[in-house]
N, C-alpha and C positions, 0 to 999 in steps of 0.2 A: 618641255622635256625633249632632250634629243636623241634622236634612236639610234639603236647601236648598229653596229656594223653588221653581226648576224644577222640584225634585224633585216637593214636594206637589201644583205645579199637575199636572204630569203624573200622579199617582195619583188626584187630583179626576176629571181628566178620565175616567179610566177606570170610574169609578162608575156612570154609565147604560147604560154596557154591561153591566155584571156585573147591574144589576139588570135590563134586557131580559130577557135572558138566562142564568139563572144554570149554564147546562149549556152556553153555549160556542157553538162550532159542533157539536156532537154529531150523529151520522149518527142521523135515526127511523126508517130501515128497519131499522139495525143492529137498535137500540133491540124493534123490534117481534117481530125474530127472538128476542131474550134474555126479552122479554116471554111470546112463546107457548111458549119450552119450561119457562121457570120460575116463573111463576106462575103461570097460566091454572087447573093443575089446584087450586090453594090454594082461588083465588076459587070453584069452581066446587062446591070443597066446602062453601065457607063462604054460597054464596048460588046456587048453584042454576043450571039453565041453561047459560048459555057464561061466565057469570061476571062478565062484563060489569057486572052491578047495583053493581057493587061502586065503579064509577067514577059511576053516573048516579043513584043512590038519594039519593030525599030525604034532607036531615040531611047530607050529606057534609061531611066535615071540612075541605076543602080551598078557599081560595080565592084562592091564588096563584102563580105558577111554581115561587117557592122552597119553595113547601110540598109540592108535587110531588114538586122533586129529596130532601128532605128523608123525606119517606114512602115513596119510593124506596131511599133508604138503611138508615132504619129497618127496613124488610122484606128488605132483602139482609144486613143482622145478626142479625134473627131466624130467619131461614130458613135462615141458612150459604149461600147461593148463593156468594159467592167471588167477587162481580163488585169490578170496581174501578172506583175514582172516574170513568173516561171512562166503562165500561159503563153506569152508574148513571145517568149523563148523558144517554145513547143512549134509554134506559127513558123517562127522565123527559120526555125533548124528542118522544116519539112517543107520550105518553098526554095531551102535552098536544096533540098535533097530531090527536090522533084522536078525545079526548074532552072535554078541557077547553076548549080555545082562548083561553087566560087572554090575554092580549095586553101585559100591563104587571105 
């Protein structure tokens, strides 16, 4: 079936929101509570301190929202956390609210 025209405009339209945003409206405090019980200790072994470096250190691989949600995910399948696609959202919208501040 091919879709109409209303249709496509309507899904265009929705494009610069998905890419604002690609976690939604996701809650970052939820985000920050899922943050300090399941990763914190990872980072903390992997770089020392509160862990934190792990977000500010030169060389960071990240330099956009969706790479965020993206490396967010990636570490809730490696790690078996169990969170689910909102969770993951929640994570990704409060490391960018607290460390990155990517804005586009």
């Amino acid at each position: 079936m091919k879709p109409t025209a209303p249709a496509l405009l309507l899904a265009l339209a929705a494009l610069p929101v998905l890419a604002a945003d690609p976690w939604g409206d996701a809650d970052p405090k939820h985000g920050r509570e899922l943050h300090d019980k399941a990763c914190v200790a990872c980072h903390v072994r992997l770089y020392g301190g509160d862990g934190s470096k792990m977000y500010t250190r030169d060389g960071r691989l990240l330099s956009t929202k969706l790479d965020i949600l993206q490396r967010v995910a990636a570490c809730n399948s490696q790690t078996h956390t169990g969170w689910f696609p909102e969770e993951e959202a929640a994570v990704a919208a409060w490391l960018n609210q607290h460390y990155y501040r990517f804005t586009d």
